[in-house]
LOBALUM-372454 format. One record per residue (C-alpha): residue in one letter; z, y, x. Coordinates in steps of 0.05 Angstrom, whole numbers, plus 5000, padded with zeros to 4 digits. Each point is the difference from the previous one (the first is absolute). Layout:
<sites>
AZYX/...
</sites>
This chain:
<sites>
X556348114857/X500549334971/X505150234948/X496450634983/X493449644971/X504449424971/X504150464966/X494650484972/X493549494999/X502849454962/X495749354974/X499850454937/X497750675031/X494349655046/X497849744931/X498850634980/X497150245051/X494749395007/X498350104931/X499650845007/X495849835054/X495149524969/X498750474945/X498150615044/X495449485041/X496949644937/X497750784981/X497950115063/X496049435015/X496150084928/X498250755037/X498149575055/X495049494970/X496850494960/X498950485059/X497249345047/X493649934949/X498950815016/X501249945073/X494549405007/X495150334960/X500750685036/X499149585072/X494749594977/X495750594976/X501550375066/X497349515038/X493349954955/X499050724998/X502450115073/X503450864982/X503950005064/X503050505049/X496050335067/X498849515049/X504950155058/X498050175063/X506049675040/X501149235003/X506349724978/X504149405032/X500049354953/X506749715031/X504050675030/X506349825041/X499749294993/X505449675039/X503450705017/X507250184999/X500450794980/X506750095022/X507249755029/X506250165019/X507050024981/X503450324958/X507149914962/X500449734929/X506050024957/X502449294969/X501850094921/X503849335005/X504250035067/X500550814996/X498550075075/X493550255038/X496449665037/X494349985049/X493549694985/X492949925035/X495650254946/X492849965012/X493750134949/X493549584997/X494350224981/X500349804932/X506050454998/X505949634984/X506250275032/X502449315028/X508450025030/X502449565054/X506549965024/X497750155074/X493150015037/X503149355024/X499749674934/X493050274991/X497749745064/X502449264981/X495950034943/X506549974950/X500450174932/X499450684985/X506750404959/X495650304958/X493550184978/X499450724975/X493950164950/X501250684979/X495450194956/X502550564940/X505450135051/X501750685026/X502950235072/X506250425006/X502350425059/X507350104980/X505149814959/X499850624953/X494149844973/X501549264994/X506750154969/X497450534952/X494549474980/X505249424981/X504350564969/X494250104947/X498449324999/X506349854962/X502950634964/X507350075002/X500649755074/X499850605040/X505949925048/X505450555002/X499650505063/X503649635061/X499949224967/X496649455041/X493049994992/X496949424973/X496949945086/X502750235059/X494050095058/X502850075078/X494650335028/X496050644973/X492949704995/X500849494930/X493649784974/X501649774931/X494449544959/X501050164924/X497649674939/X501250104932/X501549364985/X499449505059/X505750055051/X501050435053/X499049935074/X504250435053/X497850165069/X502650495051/X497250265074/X503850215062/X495950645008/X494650364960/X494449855037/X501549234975/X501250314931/X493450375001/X495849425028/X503249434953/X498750484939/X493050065011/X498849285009/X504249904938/X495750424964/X493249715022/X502849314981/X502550394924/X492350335000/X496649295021/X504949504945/X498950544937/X493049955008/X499749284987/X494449804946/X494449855038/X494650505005/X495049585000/X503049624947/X493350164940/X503449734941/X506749815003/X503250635026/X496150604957/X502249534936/X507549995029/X500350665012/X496350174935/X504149614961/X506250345030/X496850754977/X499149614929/X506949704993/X503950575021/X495450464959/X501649564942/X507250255012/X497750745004/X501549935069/X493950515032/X499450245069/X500749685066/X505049425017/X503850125060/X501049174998/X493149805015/X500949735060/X500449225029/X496049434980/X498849834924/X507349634984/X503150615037/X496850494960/X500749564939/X507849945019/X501650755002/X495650044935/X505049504968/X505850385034/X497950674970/X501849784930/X506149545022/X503750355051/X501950544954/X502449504948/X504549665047/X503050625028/X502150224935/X503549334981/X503249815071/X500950705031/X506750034951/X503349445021/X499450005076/X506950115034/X502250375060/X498650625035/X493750304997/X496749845065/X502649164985/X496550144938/X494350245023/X500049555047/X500949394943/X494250284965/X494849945062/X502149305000/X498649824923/X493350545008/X497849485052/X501749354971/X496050184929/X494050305045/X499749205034/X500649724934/X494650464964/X495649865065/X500149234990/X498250034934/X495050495009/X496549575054/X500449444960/X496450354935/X495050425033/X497949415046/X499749504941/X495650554959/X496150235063/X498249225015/X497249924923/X495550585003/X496849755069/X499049334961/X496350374949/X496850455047/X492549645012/X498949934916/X501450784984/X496450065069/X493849664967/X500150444939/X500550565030/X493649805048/X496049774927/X501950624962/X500850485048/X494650484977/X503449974920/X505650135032/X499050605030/X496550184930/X505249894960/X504750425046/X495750585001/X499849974925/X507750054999/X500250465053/X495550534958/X503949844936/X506950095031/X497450695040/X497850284941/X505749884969/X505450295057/X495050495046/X501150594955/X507749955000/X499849765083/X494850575020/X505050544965/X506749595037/X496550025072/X498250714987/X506450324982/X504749485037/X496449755062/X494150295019/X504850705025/X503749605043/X494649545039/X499450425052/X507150175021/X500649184994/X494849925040/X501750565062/X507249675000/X496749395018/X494950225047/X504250435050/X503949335018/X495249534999/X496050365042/X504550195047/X502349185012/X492449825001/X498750595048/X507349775041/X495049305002/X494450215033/X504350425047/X504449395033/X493449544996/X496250475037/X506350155045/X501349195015/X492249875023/X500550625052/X505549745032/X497749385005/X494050315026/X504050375047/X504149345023/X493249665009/X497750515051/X506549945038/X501949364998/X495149555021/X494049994935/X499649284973/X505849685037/X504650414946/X495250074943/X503049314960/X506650255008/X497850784974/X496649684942/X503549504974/X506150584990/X495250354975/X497049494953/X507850024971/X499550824985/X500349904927/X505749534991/X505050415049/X505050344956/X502450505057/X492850215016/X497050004929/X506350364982/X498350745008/X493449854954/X505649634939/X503950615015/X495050634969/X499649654928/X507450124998/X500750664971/X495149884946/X503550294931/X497050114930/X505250474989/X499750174922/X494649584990/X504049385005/X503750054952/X494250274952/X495949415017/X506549494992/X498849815081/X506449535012/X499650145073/X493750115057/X502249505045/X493849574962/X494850485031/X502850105065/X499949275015/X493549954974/X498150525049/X503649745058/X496449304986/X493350425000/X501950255067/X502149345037/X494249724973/X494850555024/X504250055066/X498349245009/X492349944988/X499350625045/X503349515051/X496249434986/X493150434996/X501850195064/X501649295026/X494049824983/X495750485022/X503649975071/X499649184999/X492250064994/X500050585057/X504549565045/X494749425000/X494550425035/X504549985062/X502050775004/X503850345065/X506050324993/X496650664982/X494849824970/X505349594947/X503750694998/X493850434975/X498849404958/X507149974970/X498950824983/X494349874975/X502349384943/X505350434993/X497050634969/X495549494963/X506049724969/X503250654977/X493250144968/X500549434958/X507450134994/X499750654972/X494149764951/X504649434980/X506750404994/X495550514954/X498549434952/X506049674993/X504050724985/X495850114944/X501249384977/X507250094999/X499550654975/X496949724932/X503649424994/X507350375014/X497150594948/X498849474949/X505749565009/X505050734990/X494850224937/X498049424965/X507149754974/X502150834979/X493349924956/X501249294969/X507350254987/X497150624965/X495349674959/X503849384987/X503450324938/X492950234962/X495449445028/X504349305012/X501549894933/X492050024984/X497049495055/X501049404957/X494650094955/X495350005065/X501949215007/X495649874950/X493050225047/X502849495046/X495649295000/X504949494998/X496449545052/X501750595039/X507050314979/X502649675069/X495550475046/X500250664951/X506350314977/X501050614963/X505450295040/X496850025061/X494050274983/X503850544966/X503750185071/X491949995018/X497450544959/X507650415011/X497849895082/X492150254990/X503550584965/X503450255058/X495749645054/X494350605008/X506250555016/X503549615051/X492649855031/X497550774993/X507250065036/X499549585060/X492950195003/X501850765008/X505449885044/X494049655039/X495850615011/X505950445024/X500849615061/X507550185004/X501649265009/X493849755042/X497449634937/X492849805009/X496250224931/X497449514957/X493150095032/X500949875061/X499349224995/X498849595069/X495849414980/X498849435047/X501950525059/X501849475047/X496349314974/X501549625057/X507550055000/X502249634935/X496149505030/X504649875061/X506449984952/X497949284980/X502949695071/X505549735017/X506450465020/X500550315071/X505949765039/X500250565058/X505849595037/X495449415002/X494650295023/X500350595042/X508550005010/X503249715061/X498749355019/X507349805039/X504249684946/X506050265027/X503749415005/X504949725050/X494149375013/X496249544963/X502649674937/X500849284995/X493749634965/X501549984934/X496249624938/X493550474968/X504850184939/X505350245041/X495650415045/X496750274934/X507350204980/X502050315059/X493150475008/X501950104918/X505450295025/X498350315058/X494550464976/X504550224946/X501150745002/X504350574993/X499150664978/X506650385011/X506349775027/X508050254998/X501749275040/X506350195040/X499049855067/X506449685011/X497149414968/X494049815052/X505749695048/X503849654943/X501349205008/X497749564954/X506849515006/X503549784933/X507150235000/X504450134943/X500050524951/X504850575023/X504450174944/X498550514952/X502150675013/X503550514963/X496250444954/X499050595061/X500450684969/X498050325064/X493350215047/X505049625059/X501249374958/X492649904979/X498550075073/X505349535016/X496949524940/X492850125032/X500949725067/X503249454965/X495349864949/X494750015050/X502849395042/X497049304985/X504649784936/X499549404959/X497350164922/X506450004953/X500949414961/X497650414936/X494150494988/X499250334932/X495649874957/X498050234924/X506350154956/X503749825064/X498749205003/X501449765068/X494149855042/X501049135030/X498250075072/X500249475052/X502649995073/X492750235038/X502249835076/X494450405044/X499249835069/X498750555053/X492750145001/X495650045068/X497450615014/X492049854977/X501349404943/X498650164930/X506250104953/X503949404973/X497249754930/X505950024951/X503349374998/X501749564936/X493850214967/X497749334942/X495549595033/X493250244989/X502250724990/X495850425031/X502250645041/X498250724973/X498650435057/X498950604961/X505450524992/X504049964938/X496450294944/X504150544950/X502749574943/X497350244936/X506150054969/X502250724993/X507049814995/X501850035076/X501049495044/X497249245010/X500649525056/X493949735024/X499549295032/X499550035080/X493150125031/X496550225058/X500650785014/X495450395043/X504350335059/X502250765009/X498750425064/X505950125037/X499650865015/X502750555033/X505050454977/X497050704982/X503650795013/X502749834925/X503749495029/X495749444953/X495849465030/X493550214972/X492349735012/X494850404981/
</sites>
């Protein structure tokens, strides 16, 4: 690999790159500082004028799954650099980051981690078609002949492939498909969860990011959606830069890489990988240096705008009356002829889906709470209700269960109408509609948490807490279905203008783009950083269309086909009391109504306060699914050496063989990888056997006065694959049974 990016990155080919680079950001960020000015105003007058959305009627969680791991197991990754497979205990926390350890041994001893996986603008591939017919277009000219070597060779037949189009690539494979099925929709919950990475609640900076992206690529006469909007800001900002290079590059070193096909495919991966680091660095570096002088000069526009805000709003209804006489006659006769025909078909394409996942919802909610009803009435009432309710409390964040709701937005297709309205791809609004659905599936949890909390402290018997449970539970699905109503619309006109609004710019762009200009000139200077032309051209354009796509959804509405409440039908302040026991502090069901026994072989040694704070830390930290093999729970934790490294096994026996193995108590290697394939310095960590209740051993040869993080490794926010994080504490995984599927599964 070495010789690959020395040969075709040279001192003078990263210089060209850096610079290529810094001219793409330098536009970028000028899109960026303008849009910041918009972005503040816009907040700032929300909050004055207070135009909001329904009030909900279900509560939402503030922290949800803190201190959670979503999933473990193992599972078999390939190794670029030593060509072999090997097995690794993967698990995912919840800020899910797909961390790799060697062995659940490694894990356990609070060792580094191989990797940590953030996989945001990644996609997941069953099989090595589609991953090989994917590289093949990546680099035209590279298709291997019938019968050569492909560029991998998988031993089992249940691959799960993570591709990117420019980071590098990470290889996994199963022993059966019920692994294969489980691991791929954990994968993809962790892909949904990392592309959705600007903070929501973020007021300011993220609608001018993602503005200014719509504005720079527009500049370019780049319309439509962008498959690549997905990660934090310097991710996003990296595949933006990688758009305009990658192409470049491919032309000039595709040409002179040697070999056979799959070796050159294979070289280009590497170099794809190595740029995407180097345009990520920079790209943190610029957009944090930019990002840090606007927050500086955040409180003085801050003040204007608090001054002037009333001229402010003037002045842009002047320009907005000026600039919609100018462009409504030509926009009004472009919706008509263009759009407005097609709304509807749009709109059906999205509803049938949609509704169908937020229907799937309410379906394994409602089907959860009865059988935890069901368990309460045969199992001994309270005794069992902590341990019912805090796998309940978990409903939202389990992949497998939440799976068969992800599952119905799956065959949504525009079919025609994507490639009238230029629509790159609809992955964008099925995520969007998937994170609609976790997010509803959770605050009808916690509404119901709460609700059966408060019932719980007037001291109910069993049945009375069962016709009580029934009861919050049909409350609940009330507010549910109220909830669910609202938020579809929503989508609805936000997915219908984010598929209309760039066909109409890009149709008008030629007779009206060339004329905003002369509309600078109604612009106060004092306020030219809060008012821009261009936006409140893509204003007017949006007005145009807005009263179809509402006349739309609203229709759709009175039909009833998709149990859409009407407009109308508004619950205000139906439940005023509840929102006002969302303000406490979370409900730990273990704690307080779970078994008491600790389970322990006796009483721990007395320990210091901060080590007993460490050890309950750790204790109460939780799991929400679990693949653990159970060969593992009997596994010593004696250091011995490092078994040597097996051959490359190209069979189902071999990788059994190389499981049993691998699942012994091993040393770490000397070596871990880590970005661009540095080695990772470790030290000799002796471990000593621990007793059966003591807390885990603290990493040794920590600096003095480092302090120990307990909580899970968090995803790094590079993009570009893997980075070793420094030892910490790591909350334990359940040790489970082994299922008909043959996979240890909790549930």
């Amino acid at each position: 690999m070495g010789d690959v990016l020395s040969t075709h990155l040279d001192d003078a080919r990263r210089q060209h790159i850096a610079e290529k680079t810094g001219k793409i950001l330098r536009e970028f960020l000028r899109f960026y500082e303008d849009q910041y000015g918009v972005a503040l105003f816009s907040s700032m007058r929300h909050e004055i004028e207070g135009t909001g959305l329904p009030q909900a009627q279900l509560l939402w969680r503030k922290v949800p799954l803190d201190e959670r791991v979503i999933f473990s197991g193992n599972l078999f990754q390939y190794q670029e650099d030593s060509k072999k497979w090997r097995n690794r205990f993967s698990l995912v926390p919840h800020n899910y980051g797909l961390v790799l350890y060697d062995n659940k041994v490694a894990y356990e001893r609070q060792m580094p981690p191989r990797a940590i996986i953030n996989s945001a603008g990644y996609k997941i591939l069953t099989s090595l078609d589609q991953y090989l017919e994917l590289v093949g277009n990546s680099l035209p000219g590279t298709t291997s002949k019938s019968g050569s070597a492909p560029i991998l060779k998988c031993p089992t037949q249940f691959p799960l492939i993570l591709w990117h189009p420019y980071a590098r690539h990470y290889y996994f494979c199963m022993m059966t498909e019920a692994e294969q099925d489980k691991w791929q929709a954990v994968l993809q919950d962790c892909i949904r969860h990392c592309n959705n990475g600007i903070p929501e609640d973020s007021k300011v900076e993220g609608p001018a990011f993602t503005d200014a992206i719509r504005m720079y690529r527009q500049s370019k006469e780049l319309y439509g959606t962008w498959e690549m909007l997905c990660g934090n800001e310097v991710q996003i900002l990296s595949n933006l830069v990688m758009e305009e290079l990658g192409p470049e590059l491919k032309a000039e070193l595709a040409p002179r890489l040697k070999g056979k096909p799959q070796e050159r495919q294979r070289q280009w991966i590497q170099i794809s990988d190595a740029v995407y680091r180097m345009v990520y660095e920079q790209a943190k570096a610029s957009f944090e240096e930019v990002l840090s002088k606007l927050q500086l000069a955040r409180p003085a526009m801050e003040a204007v705008i608090r001054t002037d805000m009333d001229q402010i709003i003037t002045s842009k209804e002047h320009l907005a009356s000026k600039i919609r006489g100018f462009i409504l006659p030509k926009a009004e006769v472009c919706v008509r002829n263009h759009v407005q025909p097609y709304i509807s078909s749009i709109l059906e394409a999205l509803m049938v889906p949609t509704s169908q996942g937020f229907t799937e919802v309410r379906d394994v909610f409602f089907k959860e709470v009865t059988d935890m009803n069901l368990n309460v009435i045969n199992e001994g009432g309270i005794d069992k209700l902590g341990e019912y309710m805090e796998k309940l409390s978990q409903l939202a964040y389990h992949p497998l269960k939440m799976q068969s709701c992800y599952e119905k937005m799956e065959p949504l297709r525009l079919d025609g109408l994507q490639q009238r309205f230029d629509v790159s791809s609809t992955s964008v609004f099925k995520q969007r509609a998937q994170i609609h659905m976790r997010e509803q599936m959770d605050n009808a949890v916690y509404t119901f948490e709460t609700l059966l909390h408060q019932e719980l402290g007037k001291g109910p018997t069993k049945e009375e807490l069962c016709t009580s449970i029934q009861r919050i539970l049909e409350r609940v699905l009330k507010k549910y279905d109220y909830d669910s109503s609202t938020v579809r619309k929503r989508f609805f006109r936000e997915a219908l203008l984010q598929i209309t609004i760039p066909f109409l710019l890009k149709k008008l762009a030629p007779t009206c783009k060339s004329e905003l200009p002369r509309f600078q000139e109604l612009i106060f200077e004092d306020f030219a950083r809060f008012l821009l032309v261009e936006n409140t051209y893509e204003e007017v354009v949006l007005q145009t269309v807005m009263k179809d796509i509402l006349q739309a959804v609203k229709e759709a509405a009175v039909q009833r086909k998709h149990n859409l409440y009407r407009d109308s039908m508004v619950m205000h302040n139906s439940d005023p009391n509840l929102h006002l026991l969302a303000g406490g502090a979370p409900i730990d069901w273990g704690e307080e109504y779970g078994d008491s026994s600790d389970g322990g072989g006796g009483s721990p040694s007395p320990s210091p306060p901060e080590a007993a704070t460490l050890s309950e830390k750790r204790r109460r930290a939780k799991q929400v699914v679990s693949v653990v093999q159970d060969e593992e729970a009997g596994l010593s934790f004696e250091a011995g050496p490092e078994p040597p490294s097996p051959a490359s096994p190209d069979s189902v026996t071999e990788l059994r063989g190389l499981l049993a193995q691998d699942l012994r108590a091993e040393s770490p290697p000397p070596a871990s990888p880590l970005l661009n394939g540095a080695p990772a310095q470790e030290s000799p960590q002796p471990v000593a056997a621990p007793e059966a209740a003591s807390p885990p051993p603290s990493p040794p040869h920590l600096p003095p006065g480092k302090a120990v993080d307990l909580e899970p490794p968090k995803p790094s926010d590079q993009e570009t694959g893997e980075q070793v994080s420094s030892p910490g504490g790591r909350p334990p995984i359940h040790i489970t049974t082994e299922d008909s599927a043959g996979v240890q599964t909790e549930f």
